[in-house]
C-alpha positions as CSV (number, residue, x, y, z in Angstrom):
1,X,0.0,0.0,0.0
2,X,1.8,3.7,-1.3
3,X,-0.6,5.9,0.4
4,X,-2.3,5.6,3.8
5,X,-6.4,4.8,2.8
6,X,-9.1,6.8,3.8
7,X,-11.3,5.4,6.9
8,X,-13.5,3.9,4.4
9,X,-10.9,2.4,2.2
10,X,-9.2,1.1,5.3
11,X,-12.9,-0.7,7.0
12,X,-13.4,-2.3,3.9
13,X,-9.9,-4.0,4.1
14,X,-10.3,-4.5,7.7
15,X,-13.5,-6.0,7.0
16,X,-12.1,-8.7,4.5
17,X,-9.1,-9.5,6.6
18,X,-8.5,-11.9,9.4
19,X,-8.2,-10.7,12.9
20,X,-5.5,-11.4,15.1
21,X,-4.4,-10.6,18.8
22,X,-2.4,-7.6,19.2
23,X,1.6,-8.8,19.6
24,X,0.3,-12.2,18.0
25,X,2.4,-13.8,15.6
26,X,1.9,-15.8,12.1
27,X,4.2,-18.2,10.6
28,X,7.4,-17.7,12.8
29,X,7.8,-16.1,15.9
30,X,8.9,-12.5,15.0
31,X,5.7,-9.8,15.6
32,X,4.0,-8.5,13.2
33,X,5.0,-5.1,11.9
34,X,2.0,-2.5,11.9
35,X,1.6,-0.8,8.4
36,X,-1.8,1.4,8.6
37,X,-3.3,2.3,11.8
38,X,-6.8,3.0,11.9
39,X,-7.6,7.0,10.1
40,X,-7.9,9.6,12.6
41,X,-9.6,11.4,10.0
42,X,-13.7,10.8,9.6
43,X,-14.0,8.8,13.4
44,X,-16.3,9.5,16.0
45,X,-14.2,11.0,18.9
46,X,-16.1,9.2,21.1
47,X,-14.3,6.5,19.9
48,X,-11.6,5.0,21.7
49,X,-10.6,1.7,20.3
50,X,-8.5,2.0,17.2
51,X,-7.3,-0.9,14.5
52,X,-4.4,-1.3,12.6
53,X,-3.3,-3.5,9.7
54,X,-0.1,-5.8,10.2
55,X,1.7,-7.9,8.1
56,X,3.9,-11.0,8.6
57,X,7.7,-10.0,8.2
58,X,8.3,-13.6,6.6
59,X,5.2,-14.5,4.4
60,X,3.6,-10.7,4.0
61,X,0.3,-11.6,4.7
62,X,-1.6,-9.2,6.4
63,X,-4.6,-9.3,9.7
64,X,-6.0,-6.8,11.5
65,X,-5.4,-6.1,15.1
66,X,-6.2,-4.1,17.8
67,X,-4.3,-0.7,18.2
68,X,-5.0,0.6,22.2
């Protein structure tokens, strides 16, 4: 991903991916790097829970996770 997505770019990838625990690993044992956190921009402040997207340092694929 070259730019970061809008918030509704980014739900509807959060949407189609699989969650995972936050620090939770996939295919070895190294964490998964976060690449997009949740948009600021467009969110209910009330809010307080944010998402992020990760991705596997070894086999790239990518989950979504809890951010707070």
């Amino acid at each position: 991903m070259d730019k970061e997505p809008t918030l509704s770019e980014y739900r509807r990838l959060a949407y189609t991916l699989r969650s995972i625990k936050a620090l939770g690993t996939c295919c070895s044992n190294a964490l998964l790097e976060p690449i997009h956190v949740e948009p600021k921009a467009g969110r209910i402040k009330v809010q307080v829970k944010r998402t992020c997207i990760v991705q596997c340092p070894e086999c790239k694929k990518m989950y979504v996770s809890d951010w707070d």
